[in-house]
N, CA, C and O atoms as CSV, one atom per row, in Angstrom:
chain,resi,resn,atom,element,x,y,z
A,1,UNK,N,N,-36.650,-50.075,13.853
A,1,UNK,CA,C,-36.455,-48.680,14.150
A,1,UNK,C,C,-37.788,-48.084,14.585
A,1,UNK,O,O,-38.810,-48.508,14.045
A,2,UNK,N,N,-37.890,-46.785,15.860
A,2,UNK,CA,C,-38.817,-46.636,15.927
A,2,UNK,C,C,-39.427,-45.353,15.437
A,2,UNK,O,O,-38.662,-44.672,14.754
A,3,UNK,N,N,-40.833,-44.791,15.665
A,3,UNK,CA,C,-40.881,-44.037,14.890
A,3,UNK,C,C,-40.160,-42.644,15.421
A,3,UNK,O,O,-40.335,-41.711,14.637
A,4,UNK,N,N,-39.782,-42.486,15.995
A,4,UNK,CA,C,-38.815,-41.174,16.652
A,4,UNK,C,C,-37.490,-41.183,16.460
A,4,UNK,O,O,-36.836,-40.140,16.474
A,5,UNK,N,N,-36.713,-42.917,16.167
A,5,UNK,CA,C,-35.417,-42.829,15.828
A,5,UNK,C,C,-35.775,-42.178,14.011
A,5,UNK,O,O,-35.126,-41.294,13.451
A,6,UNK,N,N,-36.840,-42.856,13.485
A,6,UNK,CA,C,-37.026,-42.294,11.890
A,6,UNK,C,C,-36.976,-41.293,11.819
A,6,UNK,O,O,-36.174,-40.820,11.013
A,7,UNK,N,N,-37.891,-40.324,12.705
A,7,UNK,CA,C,-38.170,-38.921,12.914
A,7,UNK,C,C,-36.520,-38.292,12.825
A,7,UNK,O,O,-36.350,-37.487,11.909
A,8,UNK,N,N,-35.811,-38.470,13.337
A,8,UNK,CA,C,-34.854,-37.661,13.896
A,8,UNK,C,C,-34.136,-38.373,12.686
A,8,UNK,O,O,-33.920,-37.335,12.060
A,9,UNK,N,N,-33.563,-39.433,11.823
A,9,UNK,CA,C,-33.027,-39.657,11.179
A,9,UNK,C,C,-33.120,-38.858,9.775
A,9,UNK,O,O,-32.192,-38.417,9.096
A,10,UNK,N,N,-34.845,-38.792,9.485
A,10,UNK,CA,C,-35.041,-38.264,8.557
A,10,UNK,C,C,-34.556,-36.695,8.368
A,10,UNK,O,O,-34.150,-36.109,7.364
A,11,UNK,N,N,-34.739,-36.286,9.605
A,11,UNK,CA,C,-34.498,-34.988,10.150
A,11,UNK,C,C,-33.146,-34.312,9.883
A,11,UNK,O,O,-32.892,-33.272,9.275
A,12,UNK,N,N,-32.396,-35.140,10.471
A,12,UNK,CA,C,-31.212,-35.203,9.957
A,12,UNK,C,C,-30.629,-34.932,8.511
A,12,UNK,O,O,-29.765,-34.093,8.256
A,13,UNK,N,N,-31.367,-35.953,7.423
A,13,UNK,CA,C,-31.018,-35.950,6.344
A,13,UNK,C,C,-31.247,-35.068,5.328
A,13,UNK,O,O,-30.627,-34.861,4.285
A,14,UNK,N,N,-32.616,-34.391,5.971
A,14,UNK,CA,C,-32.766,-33.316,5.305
A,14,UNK,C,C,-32.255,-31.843,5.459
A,14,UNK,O,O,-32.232,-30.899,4.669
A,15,UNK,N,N,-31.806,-32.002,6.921
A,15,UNK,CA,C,-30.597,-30.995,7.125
A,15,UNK,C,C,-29.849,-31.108,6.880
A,15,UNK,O,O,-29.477,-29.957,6.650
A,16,UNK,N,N,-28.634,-32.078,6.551
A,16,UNK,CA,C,-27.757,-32.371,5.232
A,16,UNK,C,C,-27.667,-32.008,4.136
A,16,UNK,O,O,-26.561,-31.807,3.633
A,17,UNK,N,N,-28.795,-31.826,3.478
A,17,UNK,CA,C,-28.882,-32.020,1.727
A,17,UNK,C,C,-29.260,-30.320,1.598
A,17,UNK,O,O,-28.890,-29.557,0.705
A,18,UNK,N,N,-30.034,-30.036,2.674
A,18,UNK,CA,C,-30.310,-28.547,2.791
A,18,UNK,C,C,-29.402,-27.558,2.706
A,18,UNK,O,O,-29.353,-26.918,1.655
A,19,UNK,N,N,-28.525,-27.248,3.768
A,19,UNK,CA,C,-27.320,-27.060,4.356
A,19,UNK,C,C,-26.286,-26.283,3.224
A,19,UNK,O,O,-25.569,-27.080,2.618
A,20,UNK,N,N,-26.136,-25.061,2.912
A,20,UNK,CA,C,-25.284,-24.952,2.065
A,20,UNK,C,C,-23.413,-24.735,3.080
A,20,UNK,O,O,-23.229,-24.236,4.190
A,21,UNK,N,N,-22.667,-25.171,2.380
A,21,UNK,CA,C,-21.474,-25.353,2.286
A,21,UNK,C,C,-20.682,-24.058,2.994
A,21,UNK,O,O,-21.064,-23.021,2.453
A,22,UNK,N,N,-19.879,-23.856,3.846
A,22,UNK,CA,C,-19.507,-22.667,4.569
A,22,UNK,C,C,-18.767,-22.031,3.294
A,22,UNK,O,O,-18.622,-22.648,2.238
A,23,UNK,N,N,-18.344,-20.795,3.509
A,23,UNK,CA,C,-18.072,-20.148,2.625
A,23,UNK,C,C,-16.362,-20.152,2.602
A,23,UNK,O,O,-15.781,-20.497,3.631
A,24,UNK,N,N,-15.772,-19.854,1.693
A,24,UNK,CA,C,-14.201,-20.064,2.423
A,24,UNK,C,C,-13.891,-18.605,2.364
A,24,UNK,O,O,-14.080,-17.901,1.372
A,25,UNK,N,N,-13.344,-18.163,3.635
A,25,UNK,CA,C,-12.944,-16.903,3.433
A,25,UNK,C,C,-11.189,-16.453,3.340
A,25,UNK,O,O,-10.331,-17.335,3.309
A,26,UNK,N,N,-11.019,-15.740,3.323
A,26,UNK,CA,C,-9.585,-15.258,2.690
A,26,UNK,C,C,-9.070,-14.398,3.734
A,26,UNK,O,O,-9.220,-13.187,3.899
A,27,UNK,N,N,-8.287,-15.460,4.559
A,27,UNK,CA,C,-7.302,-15.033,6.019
A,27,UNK,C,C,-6.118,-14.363,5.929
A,27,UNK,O,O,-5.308,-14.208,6.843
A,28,UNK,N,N,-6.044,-14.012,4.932
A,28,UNK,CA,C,-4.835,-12.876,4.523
A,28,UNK,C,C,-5.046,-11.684,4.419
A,28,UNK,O,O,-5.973,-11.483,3.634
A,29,UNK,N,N,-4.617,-10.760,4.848
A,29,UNK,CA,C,-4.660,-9.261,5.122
A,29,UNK,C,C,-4.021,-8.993,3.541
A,29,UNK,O,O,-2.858,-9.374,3.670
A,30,UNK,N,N,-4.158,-8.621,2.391
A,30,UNK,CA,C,-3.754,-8.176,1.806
A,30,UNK,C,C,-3.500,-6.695,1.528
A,30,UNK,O,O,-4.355,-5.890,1.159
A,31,UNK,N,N,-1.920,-6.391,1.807
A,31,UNK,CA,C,-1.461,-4.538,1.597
A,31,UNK,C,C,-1.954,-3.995,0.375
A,31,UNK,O,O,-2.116,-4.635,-0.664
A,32,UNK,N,N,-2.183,-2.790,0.551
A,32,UNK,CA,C,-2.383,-2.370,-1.323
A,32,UNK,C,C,-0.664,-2.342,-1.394
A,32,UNK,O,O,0.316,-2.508,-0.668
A,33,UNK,N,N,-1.071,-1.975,-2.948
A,33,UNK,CA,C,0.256,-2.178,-3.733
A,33,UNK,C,C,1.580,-1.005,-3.447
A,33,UNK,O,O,1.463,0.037,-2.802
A,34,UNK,N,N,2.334,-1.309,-3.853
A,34,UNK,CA,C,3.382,-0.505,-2.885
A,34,UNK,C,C,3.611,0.359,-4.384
A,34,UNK,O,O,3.802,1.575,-4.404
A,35,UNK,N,N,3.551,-0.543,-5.679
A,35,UNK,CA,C,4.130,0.733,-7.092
A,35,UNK,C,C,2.742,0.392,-8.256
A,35,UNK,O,O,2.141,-0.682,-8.235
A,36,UNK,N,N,2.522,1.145,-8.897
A,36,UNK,CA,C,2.222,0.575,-10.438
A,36,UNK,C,C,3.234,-0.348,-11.169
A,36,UNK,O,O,2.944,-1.028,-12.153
A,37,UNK,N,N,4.207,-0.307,-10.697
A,37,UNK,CA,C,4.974,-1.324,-11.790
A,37,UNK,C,C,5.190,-2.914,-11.760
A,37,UNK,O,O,5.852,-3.441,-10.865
A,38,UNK,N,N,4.608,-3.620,-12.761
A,38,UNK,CA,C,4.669,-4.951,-12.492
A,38,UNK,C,C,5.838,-5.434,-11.884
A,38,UNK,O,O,6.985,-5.020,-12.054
A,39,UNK,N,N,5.367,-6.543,-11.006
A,39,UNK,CA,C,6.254,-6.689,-10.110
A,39,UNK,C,C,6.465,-8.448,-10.694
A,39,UNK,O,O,5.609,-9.286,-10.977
A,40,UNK,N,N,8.116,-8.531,-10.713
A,40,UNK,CA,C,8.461,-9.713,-11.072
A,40,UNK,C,C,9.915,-9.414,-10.677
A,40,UNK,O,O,10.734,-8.690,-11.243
A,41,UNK,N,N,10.044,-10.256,-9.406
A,41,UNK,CA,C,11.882,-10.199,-8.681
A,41,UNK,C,C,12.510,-11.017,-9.675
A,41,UNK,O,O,13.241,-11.809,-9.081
A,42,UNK,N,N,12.571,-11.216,-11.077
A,42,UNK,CA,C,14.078,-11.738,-12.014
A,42,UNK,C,C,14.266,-10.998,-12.825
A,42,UNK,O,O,15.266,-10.968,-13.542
A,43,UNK,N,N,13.069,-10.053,-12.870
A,43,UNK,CA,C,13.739,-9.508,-14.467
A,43,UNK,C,C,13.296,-7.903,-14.031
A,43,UNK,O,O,14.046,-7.062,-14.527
A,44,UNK,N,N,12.373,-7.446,-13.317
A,44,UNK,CA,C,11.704,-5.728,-12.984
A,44,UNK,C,C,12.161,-5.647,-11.658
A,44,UNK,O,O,11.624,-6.195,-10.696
A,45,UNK,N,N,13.226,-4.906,-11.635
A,45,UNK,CA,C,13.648,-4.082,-10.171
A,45,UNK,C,C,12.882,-2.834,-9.707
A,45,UNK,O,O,12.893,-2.478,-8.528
A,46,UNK,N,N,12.190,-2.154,-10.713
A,46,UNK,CA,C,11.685,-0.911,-10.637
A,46,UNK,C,C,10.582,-1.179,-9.655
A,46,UNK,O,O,10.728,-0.274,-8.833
A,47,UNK,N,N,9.531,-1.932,-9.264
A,47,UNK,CA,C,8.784,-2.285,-8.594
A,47,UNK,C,C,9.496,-1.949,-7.101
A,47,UNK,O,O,9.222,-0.980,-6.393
A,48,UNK,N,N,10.465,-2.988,-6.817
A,48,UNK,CA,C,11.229,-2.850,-5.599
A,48,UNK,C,C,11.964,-1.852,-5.324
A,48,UNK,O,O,12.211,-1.684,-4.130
A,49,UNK,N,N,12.579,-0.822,-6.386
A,49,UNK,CA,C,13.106,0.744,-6.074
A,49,UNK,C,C,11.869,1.651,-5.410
A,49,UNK,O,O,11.881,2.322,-4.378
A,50,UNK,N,N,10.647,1.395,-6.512
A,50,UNK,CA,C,9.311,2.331,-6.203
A,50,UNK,C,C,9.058,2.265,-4.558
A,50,UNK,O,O,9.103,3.198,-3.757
A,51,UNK,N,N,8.773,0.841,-4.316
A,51,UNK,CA,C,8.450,0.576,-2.824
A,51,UNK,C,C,9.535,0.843,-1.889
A,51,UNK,O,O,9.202,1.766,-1.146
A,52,UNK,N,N,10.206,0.588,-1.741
A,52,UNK,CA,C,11.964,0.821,-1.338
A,52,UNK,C,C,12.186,2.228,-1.049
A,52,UNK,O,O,12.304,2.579,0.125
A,53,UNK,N,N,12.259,3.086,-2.017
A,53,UNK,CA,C,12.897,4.486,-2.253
A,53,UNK,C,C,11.759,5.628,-2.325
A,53,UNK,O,O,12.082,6.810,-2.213
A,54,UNK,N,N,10.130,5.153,-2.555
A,54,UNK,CA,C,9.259,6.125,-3.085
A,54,UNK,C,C,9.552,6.401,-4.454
A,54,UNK,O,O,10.662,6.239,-4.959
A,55,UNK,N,N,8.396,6.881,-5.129
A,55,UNK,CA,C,8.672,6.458,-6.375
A,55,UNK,C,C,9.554,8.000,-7.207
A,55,UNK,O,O,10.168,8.052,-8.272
A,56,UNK,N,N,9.232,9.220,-6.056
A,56,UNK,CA,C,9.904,10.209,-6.549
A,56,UNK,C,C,11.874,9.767,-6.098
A,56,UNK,O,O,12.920,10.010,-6.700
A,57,UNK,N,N,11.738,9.442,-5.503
A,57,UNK,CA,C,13.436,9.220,-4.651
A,57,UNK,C,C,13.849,8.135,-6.074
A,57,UNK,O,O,14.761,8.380,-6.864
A,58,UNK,N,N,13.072,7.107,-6.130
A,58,UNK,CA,C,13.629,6.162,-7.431
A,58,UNK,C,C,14.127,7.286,-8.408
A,58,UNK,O,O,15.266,7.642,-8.712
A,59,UNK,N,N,13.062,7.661,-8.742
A,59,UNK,CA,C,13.378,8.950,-9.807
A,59,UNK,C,C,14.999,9.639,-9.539
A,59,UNK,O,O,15.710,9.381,-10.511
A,60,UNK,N,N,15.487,10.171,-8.827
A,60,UNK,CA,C,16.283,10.200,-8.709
A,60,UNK,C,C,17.823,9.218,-8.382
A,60,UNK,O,O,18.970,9.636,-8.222
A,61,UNK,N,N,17.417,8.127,-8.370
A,61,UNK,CA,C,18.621,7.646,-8.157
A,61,UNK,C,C,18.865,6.839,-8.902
A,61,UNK,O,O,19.789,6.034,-8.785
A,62,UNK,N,N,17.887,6.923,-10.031
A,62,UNK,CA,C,18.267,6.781,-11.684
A,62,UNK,C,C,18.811,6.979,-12.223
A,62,UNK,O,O,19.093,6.303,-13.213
A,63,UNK,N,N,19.522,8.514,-11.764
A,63,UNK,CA,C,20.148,9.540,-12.293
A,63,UNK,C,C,21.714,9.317,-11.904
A,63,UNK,O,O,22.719,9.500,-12.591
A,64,UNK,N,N,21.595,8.927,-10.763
A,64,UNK,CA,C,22.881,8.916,-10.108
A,64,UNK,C,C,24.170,7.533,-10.632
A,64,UNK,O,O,24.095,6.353,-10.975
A,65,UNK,N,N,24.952,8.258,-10.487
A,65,UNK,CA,C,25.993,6.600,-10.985
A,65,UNK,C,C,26.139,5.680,-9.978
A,65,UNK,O,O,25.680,5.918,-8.861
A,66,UNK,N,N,26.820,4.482,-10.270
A,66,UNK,CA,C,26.715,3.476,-9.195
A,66,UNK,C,C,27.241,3.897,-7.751
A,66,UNK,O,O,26.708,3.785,-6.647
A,67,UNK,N,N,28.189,4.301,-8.051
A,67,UNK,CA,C,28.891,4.582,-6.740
A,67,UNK,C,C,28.442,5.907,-5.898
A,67,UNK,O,O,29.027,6.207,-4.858
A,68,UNK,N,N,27.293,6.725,-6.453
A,68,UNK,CA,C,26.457,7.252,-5.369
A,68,UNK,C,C,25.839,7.239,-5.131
A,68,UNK,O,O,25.229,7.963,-4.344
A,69,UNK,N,N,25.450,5.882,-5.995
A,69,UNK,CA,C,23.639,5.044,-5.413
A,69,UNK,C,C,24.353,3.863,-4.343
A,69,UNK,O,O,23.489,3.436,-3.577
A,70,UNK,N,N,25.516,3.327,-4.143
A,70,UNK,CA,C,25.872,2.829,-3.386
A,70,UNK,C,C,25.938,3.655,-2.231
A,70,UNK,O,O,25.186,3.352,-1.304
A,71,UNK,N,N,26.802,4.789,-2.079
A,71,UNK,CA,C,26.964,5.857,-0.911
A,71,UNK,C,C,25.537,5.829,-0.612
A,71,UNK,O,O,25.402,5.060,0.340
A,72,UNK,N,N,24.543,6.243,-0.927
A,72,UNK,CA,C,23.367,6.787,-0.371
A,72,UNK,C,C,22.580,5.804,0.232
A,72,UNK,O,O,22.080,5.848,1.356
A,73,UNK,N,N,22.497,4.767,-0.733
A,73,UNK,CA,C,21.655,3.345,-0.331
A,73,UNK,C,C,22.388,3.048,1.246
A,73,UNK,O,O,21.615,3.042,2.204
A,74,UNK,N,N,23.789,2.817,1.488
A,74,UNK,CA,C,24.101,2.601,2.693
A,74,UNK,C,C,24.122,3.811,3.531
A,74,UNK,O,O,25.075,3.829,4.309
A,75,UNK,N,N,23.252,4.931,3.593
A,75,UNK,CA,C,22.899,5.894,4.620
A,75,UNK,C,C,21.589,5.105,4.825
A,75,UNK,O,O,21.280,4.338,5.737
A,76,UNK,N,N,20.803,5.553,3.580
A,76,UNK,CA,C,19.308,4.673,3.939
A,76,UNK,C,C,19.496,3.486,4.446
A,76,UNK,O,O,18.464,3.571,5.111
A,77,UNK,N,N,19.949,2.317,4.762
A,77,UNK,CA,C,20.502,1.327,5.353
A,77,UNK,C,C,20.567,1.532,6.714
A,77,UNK,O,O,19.720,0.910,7.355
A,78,UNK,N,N,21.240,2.144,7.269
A,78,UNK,CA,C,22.133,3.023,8.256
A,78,UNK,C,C,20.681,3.357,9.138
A,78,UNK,O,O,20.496,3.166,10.340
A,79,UNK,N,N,19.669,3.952,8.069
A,79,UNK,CA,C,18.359,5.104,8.789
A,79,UNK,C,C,17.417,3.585,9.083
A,79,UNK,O,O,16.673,3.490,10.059
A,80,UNK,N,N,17.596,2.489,8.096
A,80,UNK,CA,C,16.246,1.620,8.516
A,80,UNK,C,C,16.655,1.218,9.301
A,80,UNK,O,O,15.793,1.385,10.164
A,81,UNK,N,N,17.560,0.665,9.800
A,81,UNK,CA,C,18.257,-0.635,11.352
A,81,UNK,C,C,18.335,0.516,12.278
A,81,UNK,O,O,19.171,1.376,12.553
A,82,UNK,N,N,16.602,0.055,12.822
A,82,UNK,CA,C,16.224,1.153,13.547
A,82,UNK,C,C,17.486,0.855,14.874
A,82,UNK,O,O,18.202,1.747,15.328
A,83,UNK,N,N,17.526,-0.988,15.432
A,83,UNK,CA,C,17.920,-1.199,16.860
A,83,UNK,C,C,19.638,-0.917,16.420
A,83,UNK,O,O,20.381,-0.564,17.336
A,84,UNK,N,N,20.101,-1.049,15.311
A,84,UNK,CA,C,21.705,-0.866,15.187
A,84,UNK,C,C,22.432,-1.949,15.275
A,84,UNK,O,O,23.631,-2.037,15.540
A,85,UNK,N,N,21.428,-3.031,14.974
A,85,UNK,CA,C,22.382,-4.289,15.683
A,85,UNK,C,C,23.134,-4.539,14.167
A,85,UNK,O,O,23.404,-5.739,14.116
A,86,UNK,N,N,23.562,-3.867,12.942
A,86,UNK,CA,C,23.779,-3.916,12.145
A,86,UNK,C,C,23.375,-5.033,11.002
A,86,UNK,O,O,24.091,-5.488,10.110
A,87,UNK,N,N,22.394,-5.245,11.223
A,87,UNK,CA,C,21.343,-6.036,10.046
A,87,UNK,C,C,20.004,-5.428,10.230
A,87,UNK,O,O,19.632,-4.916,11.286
A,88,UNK,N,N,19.240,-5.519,9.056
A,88,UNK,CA,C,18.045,-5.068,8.615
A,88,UNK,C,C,16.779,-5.839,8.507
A,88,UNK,O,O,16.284,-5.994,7.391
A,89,UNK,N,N,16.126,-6.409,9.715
A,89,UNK,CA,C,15.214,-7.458,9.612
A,89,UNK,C,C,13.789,-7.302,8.953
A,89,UNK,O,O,13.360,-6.235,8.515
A,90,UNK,N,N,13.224,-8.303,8.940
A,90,UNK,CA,C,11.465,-8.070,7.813
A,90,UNK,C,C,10.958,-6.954,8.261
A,90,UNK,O,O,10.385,-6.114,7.566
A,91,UNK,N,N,11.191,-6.885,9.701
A,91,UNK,CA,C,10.181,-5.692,10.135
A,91,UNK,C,C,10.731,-4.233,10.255
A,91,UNK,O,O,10.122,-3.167,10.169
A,92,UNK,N,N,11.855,-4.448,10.444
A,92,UNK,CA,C,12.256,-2.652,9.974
A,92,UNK,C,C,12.209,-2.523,8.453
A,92,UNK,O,O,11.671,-1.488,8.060
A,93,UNK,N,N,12.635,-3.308,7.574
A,93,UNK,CA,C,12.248,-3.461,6.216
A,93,UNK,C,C,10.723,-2.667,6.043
A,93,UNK,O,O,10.628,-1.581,5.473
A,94,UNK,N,N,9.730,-3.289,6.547
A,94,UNK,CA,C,8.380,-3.424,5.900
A,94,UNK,C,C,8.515,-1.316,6.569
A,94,UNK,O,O,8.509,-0.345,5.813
A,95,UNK,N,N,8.616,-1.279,8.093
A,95,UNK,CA,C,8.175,-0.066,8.788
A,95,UNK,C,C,8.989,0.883,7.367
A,95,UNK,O,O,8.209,1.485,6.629
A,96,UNK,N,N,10.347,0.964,7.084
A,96,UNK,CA,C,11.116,1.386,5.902
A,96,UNK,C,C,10.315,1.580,5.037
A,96,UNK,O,O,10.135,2.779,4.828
A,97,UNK,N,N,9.447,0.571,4.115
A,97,UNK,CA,C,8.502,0.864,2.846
A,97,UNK,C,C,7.049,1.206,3.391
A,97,UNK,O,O,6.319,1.536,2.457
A,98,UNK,N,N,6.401,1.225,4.651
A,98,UNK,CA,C,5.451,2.138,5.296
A,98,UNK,C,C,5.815,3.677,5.224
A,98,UNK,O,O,5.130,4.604,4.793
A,99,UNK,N,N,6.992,3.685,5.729
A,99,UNK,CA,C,7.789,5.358,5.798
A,99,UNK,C,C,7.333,5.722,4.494
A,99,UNK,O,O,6.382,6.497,4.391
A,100,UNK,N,N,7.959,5.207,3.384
A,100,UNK,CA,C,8.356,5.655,2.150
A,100,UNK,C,C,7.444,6.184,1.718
A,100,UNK,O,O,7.478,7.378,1.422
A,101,UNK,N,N,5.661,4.918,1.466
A,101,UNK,CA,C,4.891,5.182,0.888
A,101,UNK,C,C,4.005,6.158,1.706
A,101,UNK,O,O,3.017,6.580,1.105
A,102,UNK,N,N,4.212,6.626,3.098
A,102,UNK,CA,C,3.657,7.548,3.567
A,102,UNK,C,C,3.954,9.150,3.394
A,102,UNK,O,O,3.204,10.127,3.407
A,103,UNK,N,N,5.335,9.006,3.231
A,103,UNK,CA,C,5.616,10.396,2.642
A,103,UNK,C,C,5.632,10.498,1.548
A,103,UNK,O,O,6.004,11.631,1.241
A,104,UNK,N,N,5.370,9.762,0.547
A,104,UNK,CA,C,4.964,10.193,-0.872
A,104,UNK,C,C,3.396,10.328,-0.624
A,104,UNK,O,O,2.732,10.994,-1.418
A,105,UNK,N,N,2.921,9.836,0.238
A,105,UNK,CA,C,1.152,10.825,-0.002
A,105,UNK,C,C,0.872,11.952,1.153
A,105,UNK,O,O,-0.262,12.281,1.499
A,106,UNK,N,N,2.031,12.468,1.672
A,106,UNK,CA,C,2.129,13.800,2.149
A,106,UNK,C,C,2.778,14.518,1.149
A,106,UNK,O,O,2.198,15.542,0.787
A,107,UNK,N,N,3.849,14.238,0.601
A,107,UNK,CA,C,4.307,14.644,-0.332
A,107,UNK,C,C,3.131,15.494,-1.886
A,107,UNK,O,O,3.127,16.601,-2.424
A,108,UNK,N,N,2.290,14.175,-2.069
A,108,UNK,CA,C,1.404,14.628,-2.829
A,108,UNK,C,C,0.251,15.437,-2.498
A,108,UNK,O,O,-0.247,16.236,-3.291
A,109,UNK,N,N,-0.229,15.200,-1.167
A,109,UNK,CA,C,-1.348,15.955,-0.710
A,109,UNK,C,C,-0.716,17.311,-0.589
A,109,UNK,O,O,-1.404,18.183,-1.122
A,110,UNK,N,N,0.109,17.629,-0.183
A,110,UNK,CA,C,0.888,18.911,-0.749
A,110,UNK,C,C,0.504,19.394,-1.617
A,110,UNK,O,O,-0.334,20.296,-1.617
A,111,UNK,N,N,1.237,18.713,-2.928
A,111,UNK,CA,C,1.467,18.940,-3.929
A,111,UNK,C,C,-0.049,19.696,-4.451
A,111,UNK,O,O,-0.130,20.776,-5.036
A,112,UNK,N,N,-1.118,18.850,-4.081
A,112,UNK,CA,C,-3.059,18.923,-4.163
A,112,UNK,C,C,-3.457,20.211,-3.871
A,112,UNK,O,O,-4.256,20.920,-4.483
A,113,UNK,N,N,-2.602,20.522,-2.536
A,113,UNK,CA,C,-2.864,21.809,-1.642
A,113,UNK,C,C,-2.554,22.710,-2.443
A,113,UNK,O,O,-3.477,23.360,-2.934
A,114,UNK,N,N,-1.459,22.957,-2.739
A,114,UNK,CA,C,-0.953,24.273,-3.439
A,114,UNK,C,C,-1.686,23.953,-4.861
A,114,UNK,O,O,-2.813,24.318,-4.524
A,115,UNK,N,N,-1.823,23.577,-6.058
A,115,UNK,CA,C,-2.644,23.580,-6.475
A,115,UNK,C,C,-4.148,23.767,-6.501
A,115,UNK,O,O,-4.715,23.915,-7.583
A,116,UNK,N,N,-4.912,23.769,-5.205
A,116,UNK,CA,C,-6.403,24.116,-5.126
A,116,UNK,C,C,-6.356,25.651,-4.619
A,116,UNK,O,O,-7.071,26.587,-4.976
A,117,UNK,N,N,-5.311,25.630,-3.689
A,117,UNK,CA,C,-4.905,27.008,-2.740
A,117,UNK,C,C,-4.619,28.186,-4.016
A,117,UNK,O,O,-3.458,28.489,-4.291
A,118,UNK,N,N,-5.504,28.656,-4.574
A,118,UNK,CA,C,-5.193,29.975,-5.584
A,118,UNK,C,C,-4.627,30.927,-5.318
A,118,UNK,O,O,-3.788,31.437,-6.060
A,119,UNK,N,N,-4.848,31.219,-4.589
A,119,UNK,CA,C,-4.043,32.715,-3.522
A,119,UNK,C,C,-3.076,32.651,-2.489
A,119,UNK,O,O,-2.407,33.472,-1.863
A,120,UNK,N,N,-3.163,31.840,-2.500
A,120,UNK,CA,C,-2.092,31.167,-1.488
A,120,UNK,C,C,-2.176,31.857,-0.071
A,120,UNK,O,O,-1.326,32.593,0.430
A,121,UNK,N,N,-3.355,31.470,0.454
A,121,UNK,CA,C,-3.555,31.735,1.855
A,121,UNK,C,C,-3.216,30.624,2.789
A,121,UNK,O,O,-2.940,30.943,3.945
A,122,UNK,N,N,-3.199,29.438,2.473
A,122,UNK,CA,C,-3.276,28.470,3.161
A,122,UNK,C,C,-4.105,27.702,3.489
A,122,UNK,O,O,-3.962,26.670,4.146
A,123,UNK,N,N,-5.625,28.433,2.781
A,123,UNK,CA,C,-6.681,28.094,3.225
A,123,UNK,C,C,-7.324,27.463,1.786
A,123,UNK,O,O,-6.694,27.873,0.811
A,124,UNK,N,N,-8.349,26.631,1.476
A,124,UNK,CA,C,-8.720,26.421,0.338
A,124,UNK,C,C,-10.536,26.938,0.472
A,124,UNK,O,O,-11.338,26.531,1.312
A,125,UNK,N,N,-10.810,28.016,-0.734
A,125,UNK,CA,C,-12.525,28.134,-0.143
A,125,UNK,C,C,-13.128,27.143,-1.182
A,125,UNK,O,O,-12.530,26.369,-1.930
A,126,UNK,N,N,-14.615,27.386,-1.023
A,126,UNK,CA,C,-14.908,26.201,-2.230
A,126,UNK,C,C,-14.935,27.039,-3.340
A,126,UNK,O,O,-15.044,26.196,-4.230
A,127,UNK,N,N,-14.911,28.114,-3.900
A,127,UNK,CA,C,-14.652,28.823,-4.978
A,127,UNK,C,C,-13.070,28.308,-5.666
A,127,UNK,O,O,-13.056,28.031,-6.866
A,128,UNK,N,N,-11.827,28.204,-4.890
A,128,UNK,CA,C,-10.883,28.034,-5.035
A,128,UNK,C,C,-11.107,26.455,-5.263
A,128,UNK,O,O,-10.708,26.135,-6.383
A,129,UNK,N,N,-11.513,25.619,-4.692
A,129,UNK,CA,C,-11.891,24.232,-5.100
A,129,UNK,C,C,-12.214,24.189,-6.510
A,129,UNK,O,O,-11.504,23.777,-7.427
A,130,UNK,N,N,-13.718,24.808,-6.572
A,130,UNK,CA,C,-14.231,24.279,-7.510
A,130,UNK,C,C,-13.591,24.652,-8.861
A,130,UNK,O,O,-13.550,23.994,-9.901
A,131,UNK,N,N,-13.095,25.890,-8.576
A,131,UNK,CA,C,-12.549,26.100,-10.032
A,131,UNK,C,C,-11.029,25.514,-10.136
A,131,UNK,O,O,-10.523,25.717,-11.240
A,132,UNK,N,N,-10.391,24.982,-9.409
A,132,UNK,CA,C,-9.405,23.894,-9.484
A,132,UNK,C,C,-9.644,22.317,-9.939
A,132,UNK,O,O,-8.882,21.456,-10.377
A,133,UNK,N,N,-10.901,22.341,-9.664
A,133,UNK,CA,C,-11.704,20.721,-9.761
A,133,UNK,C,C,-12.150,21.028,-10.917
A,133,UNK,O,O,-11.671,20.503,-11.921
A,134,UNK,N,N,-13.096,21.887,-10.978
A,134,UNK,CA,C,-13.841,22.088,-12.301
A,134,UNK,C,C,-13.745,22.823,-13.355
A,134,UNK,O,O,-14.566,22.788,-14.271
A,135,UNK,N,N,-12.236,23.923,-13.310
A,135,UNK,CA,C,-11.890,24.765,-14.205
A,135,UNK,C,C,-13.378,26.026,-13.861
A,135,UNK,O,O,-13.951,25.880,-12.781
A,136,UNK,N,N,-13.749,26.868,-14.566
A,136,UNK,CA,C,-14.395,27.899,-14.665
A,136,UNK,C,C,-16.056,27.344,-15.348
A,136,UNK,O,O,-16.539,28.231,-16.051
A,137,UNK,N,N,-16.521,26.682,-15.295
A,137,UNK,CA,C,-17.304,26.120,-15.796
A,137,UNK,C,C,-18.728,26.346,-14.806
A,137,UNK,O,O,-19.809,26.668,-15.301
A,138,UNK,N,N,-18.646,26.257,-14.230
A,138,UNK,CA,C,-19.426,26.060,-12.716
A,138,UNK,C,C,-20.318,27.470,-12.447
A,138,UNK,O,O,-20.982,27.593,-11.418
């Protein structure tokens, strides 16, 4: 061997041993969570009502007996099959629990509004903030 094949061999080997290991990264887009409620499809349905229905709409159709949680469920049915071809595929499904969980945080940012809004102008000042945030303290 000569001394330049050594050179480059050695070279080699110590860029080997050097070399740390690529990192593995995580190719999944993970959604946030659709409920607080543990989610287990054999035994907790409430998870899949929360995401499904919003968790205020669950709330209500708790209430209701079977046969007008059946009536209603097949309107909502009716509203997700966006094309009509009368089945409900993954992706009007998923756009369905996008809807849901989007109007429950309009729903709540509402809810935020009128609570900071003291006077109910429509407007929030930071006086009206702070003493909503911070009570009278300030």
């Amino acid at each position: 061997m000569t001394l330049p094949q050594l050179l480059l061999c050695l070279s080699l080997s110590v860029l080997c041993i050097s070399s740390k290991p690529t990192e593995k990264k995580d190719r999944v887009h993970h959604d946030p969570q659709l409920s607080d409620k543990v989610h287990d499809d054999a035994q907790n349905f409430d998870y899949d009502h929360d995401a499904f229905l919003g968790a205020e709409e669950a709330k209500t159709f708790d209430q209701l007996t079977p046969e007008e949680s059946k009536e209603r469920l097949g309107k909502i049915v009716s509203k997700i099959d966006e094309d009509k071809d009368g089945f409900v595929t993954v992706e009007e499904l998923k756009d369905w629990i996008k809807f849901a969980q989007k109007r429950w945080i309009y729903e709540d940012v509402e809810r935020q509004w009128k609570g900071h809004d003291l006077n109910e102008d429509g407007l929030i000042s930071w006086e009206e903030y702070r003493n909503a945030t911070y009570g009278y303290i300030l």
